[in-house]
C-alpha positions, 0 to 999 in steps of 0.5 A: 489456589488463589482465593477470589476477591470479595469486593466490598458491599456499597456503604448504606446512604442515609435519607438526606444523602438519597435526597441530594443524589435525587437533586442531583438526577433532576438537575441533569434530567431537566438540562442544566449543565455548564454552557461549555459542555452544551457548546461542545456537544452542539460542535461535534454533531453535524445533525445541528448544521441542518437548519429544519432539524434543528427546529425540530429537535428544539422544540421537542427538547424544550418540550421534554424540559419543561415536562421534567420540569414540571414533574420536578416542581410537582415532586418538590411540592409533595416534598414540601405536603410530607414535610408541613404533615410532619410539622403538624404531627410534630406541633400536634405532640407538643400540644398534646405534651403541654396539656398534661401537666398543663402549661398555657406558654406551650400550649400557645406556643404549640397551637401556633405552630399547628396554625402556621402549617395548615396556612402553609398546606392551604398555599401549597393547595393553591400553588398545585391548582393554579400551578404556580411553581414559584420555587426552586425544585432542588432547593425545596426538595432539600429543604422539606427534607430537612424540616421533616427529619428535624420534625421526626427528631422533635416528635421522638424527643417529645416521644421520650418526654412523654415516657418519661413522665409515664415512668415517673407516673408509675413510680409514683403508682409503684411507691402508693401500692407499696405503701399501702401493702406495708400498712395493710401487712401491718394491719394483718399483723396487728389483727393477728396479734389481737387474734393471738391475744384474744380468746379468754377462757370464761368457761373455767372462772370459779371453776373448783380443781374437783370439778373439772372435767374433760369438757374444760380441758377440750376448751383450752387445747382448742385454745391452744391449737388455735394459737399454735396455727396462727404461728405455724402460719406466721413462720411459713409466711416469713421463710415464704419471704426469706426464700425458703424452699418450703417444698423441701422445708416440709420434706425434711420434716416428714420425709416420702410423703405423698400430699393430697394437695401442695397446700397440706404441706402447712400441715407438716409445719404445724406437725413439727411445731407440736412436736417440739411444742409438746414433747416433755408434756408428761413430766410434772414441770416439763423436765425442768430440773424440779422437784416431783410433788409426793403429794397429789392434792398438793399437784393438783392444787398447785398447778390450778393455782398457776393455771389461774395465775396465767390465765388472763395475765398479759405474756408480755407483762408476767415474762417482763415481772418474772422472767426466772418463773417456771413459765419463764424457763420453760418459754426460753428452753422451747425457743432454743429449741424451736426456731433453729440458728439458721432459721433465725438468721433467714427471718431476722437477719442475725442472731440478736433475739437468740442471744437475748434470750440465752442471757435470760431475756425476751425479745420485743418483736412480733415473731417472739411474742405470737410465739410466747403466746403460744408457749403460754397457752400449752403451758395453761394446757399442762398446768390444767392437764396436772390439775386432774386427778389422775392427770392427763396422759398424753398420746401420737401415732406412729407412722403407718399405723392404720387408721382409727376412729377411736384415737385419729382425726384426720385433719383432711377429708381427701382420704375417704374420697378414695377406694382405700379401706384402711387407710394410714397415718402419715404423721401426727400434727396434733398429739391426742388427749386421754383423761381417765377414759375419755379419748381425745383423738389426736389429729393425723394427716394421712398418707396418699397411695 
């Protein structure tokens, strides 16, 4: 079976193309056609040859005429009204554009221009009241058509200069707001720093190793917490910025917890960090390969003496003046340990401070000195935590155990919103403190149901 043939669709005619078919249309409704084809239809009807109605059909031709006429001159005029309000919308634009930034040759140049067609809006009033068509209908149409469509281009060209300088305006905004988001970034790290740095402990100056007692050591762990959060919250904000997961980061810290809220995932962060931080705290020198004192006057003693060492000396300048000391050792190995390759290479884009430090050298950057000030302060802990007689044990609490008053601190308060007698611990952030028999409790975050 034959498929039918689709004819196809008119091809769209544009604007300038339906004015010049409109033209057309007004010629021939108003009788201008060639004389030749006037003569021949005149010869072939026999109605002309009888003299009254030929009158007749004169007059009432050259009445419609002239009103085809006039209607095309009234037509024509408002072709000429739409073209002037383009021109002055155009004009307008351009005014508009020259005053900002400002340029005074524009703006006489565009004022002008605004002049010239309210003159010629005010003739065509005229032109309309006393009706007076002094033009050619079919020219005019044609004409009035073009000025506007160049008036249209011009406004859209004016248009795009105007987004232009927009764009640019806002590039510029963009380029201040990022600059001044890196100084502010700058300034934060700056005050965090200081913050890290700060914090002296005035309440063991002229303190005698016989007389410390377990107020003094509740000072340097909070002195110590204090500084393990603020990396704790320097790291997360750096993998934050890298891309990290930070969902998935915490989950394979501690894997199938339930949060009270998405924020307490920090809390598994500073759980890891402490972890790493504190493991090896019982051992005399951290398990750094060093003799055991057999003497514990000599223990207590010697460790007080390197607590007060490195109580007020600057990290920066005791790790540049003795970078194979115990500290100096002890700040490598936790570093290694710490911050793994991979995400090393996600914050600071290669494995250079790695390297350094494996060499035996301590990198000057912000990361790595928030770090060793954290380092330094649980090393002051374990210096004092060694200069008690007996010497500080310390203690975490396992996964699930339920929770206790006398040894847990919960570092939330949601859980005891909830009907749960007894409830557990999900992990350790803090480990806890025993000195003699007093219990510092460690903190947990505990588990939701």
């Amino acid at each position: 079976m034959d498929s039918a043939a689709v004819a196809p669709a008119p091809p769209k005619r544009g604007k300038l193309a339906r004015t010049i078919a409109k033209v057309l249309n007004i010629r021939a409704a108003v009788g201008i056609v060639p004389d030749d084809a006037v003569r021949k239809r005149n010869a072939g009807d026999g109605r002309n040859s009888r003299p009254g109605f030929h009158r007749f059909e004169d007059a009432s031709r050259i009445t419609a005429e002239e009103k085809m006429k006039e209607k095309a001159a009234v037509e024509a005029l408002m072709s000429r009204l739409f073209a002037s309000v383009s021109s002055i919308k155009a004009s307008y634009a351009q005014l508009q554009l020259a005053q900002c930034p400002y340029d005074g040759d524009e703006i006489r140049s565009a004022d002008q221009l605004v002049i010239s067609e309210l003159t010629s809006l005010s003739e065509l009033k005229q032109c309309y009241v006393k009706k007076q068509f002094d033009f050619s209908p079919e020219k005019a149409i044609i004409l009035a058509e073009i000025q506007e469509q160049n008036c249209a281009l011009k406004t859209y060209e004016i248009t795009m200069k105007k987004l232009e300088i927009h764009t640019k305006l806002k590039d510029s905004e963009i380029d201040q707001l990022r600059a001044q988001l890196e100084e502010c970034n700058k300034q934060n790290k700056r005050k965090q720093r200081k913050l890290n740095e700060s914090g002296h402990l005035y309440v063991l100056d002229n303190v005698h190793p016989s007389g410390l007692n377990p107020s003094h050591f509740i000072a340097v762990l909070r002195h110590a917490v204090k500084s393990i959060r603020l990396f704790v919250r320097m790291m997360v904000g750096e993998m934050d910025s890298a891309g990290w997961d930070l969902s998935l980061a915490a989950d394979a810290i501690s894997p199938d917890v339930a949060y009270w809220k998405d924020n307490h995932q920090c809390f598994a962060f500073e759980s890891f960090v402490c972890l790493e931080m504190f493991n090896g705290f019982q051992h005399c020198h951290y398990a750094l390969q060093h003799q055991p004192f057999k003497d514990p006057k000599a223990r207590t003693r010697r460790f007080y003496e390197k607590f007060n060492e490195l109580k007020s000396a600057s990290v920066k300048e005791y790790l540049a003046t003795q970078p194979d000391s115990t500290f100096g050792k002890f700040c490598r190995a936790k570093y290694l340990t710490l911050i793994h390759p991979d995400l090393e290479l996600s914050l600071c884009r290669d494995l250079t401070q790695r390297k350094l430090v494996k060499l035996g050298g301590f990198p000057e950057t912000l990361f790595f000195a928030s770090f060793a000030e954290m380092a330094r302060r649980v090393w002051l802990l374990h210096c004092l935590a060694f200069s008690f007689d007996p010497q500080v044990a310390i203690f975490q609490i396992r996964p699930g155990a339920r929770f206790s008053e006398l040894y847990m601190e919960s570092v939330t308060d949601e859980a005891f919103l909830e009907p749960e007698i007894n409830p557990q611990a999900a992990f350790t952030v803090v480990p806890g403190f025993q000195i003699g028999k007093t219990v510092l409790q460690c903190q947990v975050y505990l588990a939701k149901k």
